[in-house]
C-alpha positions as CSV (number, residue, x, y, z in Angstrom):
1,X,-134.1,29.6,-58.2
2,X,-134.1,27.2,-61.1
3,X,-130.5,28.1,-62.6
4,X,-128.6,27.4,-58.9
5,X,-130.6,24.4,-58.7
6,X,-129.9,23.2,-62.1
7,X,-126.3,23.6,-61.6
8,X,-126.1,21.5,-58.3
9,X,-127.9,18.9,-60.5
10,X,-125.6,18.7,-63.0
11,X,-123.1,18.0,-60.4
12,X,-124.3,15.4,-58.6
13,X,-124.8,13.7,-61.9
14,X,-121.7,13.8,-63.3
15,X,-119.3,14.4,-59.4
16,X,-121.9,13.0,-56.9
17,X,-118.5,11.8,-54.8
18,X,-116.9,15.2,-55.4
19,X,-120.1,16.6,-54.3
20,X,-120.5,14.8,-51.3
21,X,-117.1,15.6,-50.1
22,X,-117.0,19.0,-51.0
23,X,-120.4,19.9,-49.3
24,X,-120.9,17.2,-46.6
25,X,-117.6,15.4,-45.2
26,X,-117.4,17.9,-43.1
27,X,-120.5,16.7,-41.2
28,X,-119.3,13.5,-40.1
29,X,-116.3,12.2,-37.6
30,X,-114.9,10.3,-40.3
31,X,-115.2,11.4,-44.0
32,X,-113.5,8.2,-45.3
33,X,-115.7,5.2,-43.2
34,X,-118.6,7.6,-43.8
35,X,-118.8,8.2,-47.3
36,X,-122.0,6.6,-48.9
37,X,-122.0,3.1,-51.4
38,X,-122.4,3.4,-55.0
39,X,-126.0,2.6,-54.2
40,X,-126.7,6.1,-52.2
41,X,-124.7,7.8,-55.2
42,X,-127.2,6.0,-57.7
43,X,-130.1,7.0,-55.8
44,X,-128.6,10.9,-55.7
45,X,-127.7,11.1,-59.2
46,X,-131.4,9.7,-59.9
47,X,-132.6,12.6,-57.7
48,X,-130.5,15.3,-59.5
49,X,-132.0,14.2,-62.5
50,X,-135.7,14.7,-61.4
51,X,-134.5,18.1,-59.7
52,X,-132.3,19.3,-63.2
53,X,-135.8,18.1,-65.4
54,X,-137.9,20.4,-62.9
55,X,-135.5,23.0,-63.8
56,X,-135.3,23.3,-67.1
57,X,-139.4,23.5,-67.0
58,X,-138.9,25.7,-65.1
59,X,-136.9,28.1,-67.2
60,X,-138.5,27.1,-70.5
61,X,-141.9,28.1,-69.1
62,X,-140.7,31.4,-68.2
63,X,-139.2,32.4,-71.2
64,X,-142.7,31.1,-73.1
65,X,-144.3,33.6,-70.9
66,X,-142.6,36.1,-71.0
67,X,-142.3,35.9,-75.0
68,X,-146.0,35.0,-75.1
69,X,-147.2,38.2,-72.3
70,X,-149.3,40.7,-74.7
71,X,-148.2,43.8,-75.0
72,X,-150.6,46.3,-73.0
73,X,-152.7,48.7,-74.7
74,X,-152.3,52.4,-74.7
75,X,-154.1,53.9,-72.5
76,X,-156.7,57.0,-72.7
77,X,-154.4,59.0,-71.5
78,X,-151.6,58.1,-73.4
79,X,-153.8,59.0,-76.7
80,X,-155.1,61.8,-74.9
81,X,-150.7,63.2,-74.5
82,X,-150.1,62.0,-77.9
83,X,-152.9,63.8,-79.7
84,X,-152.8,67.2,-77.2
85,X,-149.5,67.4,-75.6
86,X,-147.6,66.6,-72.0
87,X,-149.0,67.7,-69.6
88,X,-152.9,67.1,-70.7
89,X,-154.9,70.0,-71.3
90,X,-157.8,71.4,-69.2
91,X,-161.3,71.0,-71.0
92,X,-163.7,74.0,-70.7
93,X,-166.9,72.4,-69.8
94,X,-169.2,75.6,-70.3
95,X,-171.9,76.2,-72.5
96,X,-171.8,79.6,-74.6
97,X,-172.9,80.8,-77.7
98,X,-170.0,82.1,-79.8
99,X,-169.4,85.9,-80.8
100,X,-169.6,86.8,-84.1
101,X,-167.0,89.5,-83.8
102,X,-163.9,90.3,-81.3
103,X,-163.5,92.1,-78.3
104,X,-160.6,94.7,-79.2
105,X,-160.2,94.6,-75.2
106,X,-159.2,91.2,-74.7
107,X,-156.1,89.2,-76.0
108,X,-156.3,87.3,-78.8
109,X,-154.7,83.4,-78.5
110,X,-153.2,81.7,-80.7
111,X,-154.9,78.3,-81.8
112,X,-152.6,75.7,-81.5
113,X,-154.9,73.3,-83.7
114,X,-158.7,72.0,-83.9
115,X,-160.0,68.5,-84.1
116,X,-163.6,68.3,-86.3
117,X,-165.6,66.2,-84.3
118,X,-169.6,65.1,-84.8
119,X,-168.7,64.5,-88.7
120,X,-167.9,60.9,-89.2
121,X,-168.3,60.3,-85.0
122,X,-168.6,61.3,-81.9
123,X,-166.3,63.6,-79.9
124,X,-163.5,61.0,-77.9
125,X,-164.3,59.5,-74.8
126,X,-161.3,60.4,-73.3
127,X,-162.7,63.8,-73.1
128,X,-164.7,63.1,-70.3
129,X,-161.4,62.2,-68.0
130,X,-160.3,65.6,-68.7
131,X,-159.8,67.8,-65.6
132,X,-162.1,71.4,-65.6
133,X,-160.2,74.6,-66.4
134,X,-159.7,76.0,-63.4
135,X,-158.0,79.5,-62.7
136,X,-156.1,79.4,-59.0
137,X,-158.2,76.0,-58.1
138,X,-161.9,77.3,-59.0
139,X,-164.5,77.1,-61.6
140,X,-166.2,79.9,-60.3
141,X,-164.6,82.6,-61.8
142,X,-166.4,86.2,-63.0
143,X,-166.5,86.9,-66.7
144,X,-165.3,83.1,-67.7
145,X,-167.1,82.1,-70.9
146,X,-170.8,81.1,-71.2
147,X,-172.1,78.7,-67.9
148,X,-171.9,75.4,-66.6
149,X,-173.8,72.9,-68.0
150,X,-176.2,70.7,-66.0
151,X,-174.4,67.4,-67.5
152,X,-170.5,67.4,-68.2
153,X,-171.3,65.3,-71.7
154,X,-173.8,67.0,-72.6
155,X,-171.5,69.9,-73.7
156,X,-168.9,67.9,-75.2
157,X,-171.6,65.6,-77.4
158,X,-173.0,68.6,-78.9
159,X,-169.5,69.7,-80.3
160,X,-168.9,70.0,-83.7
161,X,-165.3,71.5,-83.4
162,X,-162.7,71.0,-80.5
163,X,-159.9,74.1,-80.2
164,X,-156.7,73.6,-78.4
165,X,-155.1,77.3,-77.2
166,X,-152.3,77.9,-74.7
167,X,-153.8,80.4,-72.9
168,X,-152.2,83.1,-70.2
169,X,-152.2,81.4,-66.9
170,X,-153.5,84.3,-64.6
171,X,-156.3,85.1,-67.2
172,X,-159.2,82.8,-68.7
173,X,-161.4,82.5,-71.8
174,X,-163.9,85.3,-72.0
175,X,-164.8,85.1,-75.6
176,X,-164.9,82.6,-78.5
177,X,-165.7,84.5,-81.9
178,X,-167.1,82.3,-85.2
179,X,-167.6,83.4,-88.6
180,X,-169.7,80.6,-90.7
181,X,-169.3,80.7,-94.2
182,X,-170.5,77.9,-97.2
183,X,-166.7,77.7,-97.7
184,X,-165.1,78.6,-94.3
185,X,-165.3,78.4,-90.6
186,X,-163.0,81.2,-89.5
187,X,-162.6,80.8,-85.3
188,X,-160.8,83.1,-82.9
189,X,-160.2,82.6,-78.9
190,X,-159.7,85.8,-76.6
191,X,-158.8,85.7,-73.1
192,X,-158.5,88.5,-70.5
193,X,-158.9,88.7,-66.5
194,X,-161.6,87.6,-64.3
195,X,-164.1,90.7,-64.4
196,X,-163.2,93.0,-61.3
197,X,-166.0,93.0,-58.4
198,X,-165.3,96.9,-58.2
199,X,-166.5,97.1,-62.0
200,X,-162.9,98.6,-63.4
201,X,-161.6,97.4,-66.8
202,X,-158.5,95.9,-66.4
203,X,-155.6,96.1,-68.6
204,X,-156.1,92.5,-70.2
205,X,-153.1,93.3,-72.8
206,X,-150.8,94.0,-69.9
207,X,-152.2,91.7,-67.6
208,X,-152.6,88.3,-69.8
209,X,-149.2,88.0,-71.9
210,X,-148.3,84.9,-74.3
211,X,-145.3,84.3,-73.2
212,X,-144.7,80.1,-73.6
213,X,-143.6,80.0,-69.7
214,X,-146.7,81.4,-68.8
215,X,-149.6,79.6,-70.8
216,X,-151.9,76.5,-69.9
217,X,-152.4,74.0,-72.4
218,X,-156.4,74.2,-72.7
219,X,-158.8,72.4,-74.8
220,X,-162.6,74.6,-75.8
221,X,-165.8,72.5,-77.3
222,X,-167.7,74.9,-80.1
223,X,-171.0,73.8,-81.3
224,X,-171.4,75.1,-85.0
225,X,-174.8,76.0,-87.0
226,X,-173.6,73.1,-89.2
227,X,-170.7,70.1,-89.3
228,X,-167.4,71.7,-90.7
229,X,-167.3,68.7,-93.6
230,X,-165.6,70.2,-96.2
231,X,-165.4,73.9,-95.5
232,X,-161.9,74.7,-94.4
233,X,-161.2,76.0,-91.0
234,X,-159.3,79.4,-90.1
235,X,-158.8,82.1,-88.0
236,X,-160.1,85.4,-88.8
237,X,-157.9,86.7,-91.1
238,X,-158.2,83.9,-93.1
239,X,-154.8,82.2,-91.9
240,X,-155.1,78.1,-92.3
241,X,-155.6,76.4,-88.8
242,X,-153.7,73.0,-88.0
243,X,-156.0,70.4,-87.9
244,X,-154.3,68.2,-85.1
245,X,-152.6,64.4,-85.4
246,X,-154.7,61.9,-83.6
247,X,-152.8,59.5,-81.3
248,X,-153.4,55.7,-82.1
């Protein structure tokens, strides 16, 4: 609005008889005995003048605005993608005390990476926005790890470790194995099926593959004997896990 306006000031200032003709002779019977007196033309180049000083406010408070606007902060989420990955993982709200040795019948997941928390603070808030893992839409799912707590932080503010897996989407995480150690923390994560109602053992090697295409992006609290501090963290045959980037 202000750059039209502007414009038609800055002809009636400088054309105001060009500008009458051009826009209103058309108006009147006779464009010649009609046409105003220098007066009128005064008083309308006064007016163009107000109008072209409006505009040029106009315009210079938008572009203080606009270069003055904060940028907004990132949200949660967006620290929550940066750290973990697109799309955000699932959080295993459960309570369970880990193994210390694996189940040669379930399948063994790949860690992705861990983030210490409980050393230097407190797990990230952001946790709490997490969605439950959920396998076909429920929670209540046979043979899924450990059991749900009676409050949702209370399981993520006694953490001392959080692990980040990409598990097998038809298949969820029966078993969490740690091996403590004055130098080490070694960690492992097995999944397999939901335990059968007609007590079988399924085929959880066949059933539960790795495939990328086929794997949910899942994040699992552990609560050590002790903070990890400075003992390094690995999986059980002593392979180095990747402690993970934090977003900022």
């Amino acid at each position: 609005m202000a750059i039209p306006l502007g414009i038609a000031a800055v002809w009636a200032i400088l054309a105001p008889r060009n500008q009458w003709r051009s826009l209103f002779s058309w108006s009147v019977a006779n464009a010649h005995s009609s046409e105003p007196g220098g007066a009128a033309y005064a008083s309308r180049q006064l007016i163009a003048g107000i109008a072209l000083g409006l505009a040029l406010l106009v315009v210079v408070f938008a572009v203080i605005a606009s270069t003055a606007r904060t940028p907004q902060e990132p949200s949660h989420v967006s620290v929550l993608e940066q750290t973990w990955g697109s799309p955000a993982p699932l959080f295993v709200y459960r309570t369970f005390q880990p193994a210390k040795s694996p189940d040669p019948a379930l399948v063994d997941v790949p860690i992705e990476d861990y983030l210490p928390v409980n050393d230097d603070e407190a797990a990230p808030l952001y946790l709490l926005d997490l969605e439950p893992f959920s396998r076909l839409g429920t929670t209540n799912i046979p043979g899924y790890i450990g059991s749900e707590p009676d409050e949702t932080d209370s399981t993520i503010g006694r953490a001392d470790v959080l692990i980040h897996v990409r598990g097998p989407l038809l298949c969820v995480p029966r078993r969490v194995v740690v091996v403590e150690g004055p130098e080490s923390v070694q960690i492992a994560v097995q999944y397999g099926l939901p335990t059968p109602s007609d007590g079988s053992k399924p085929d959880n090697a066949e059933a539960c593959p790795l495939g990328e295409d086929l794997t949910g992006s899942v994040l699992i609290p552990i609560t050590l004997k002790d903070v990890i501090g400075e003992r390094s963290v690995e999986s059980l045959d002593g392979t180095p896990l990747t402690l993970v980037q934090t977003g900022s």
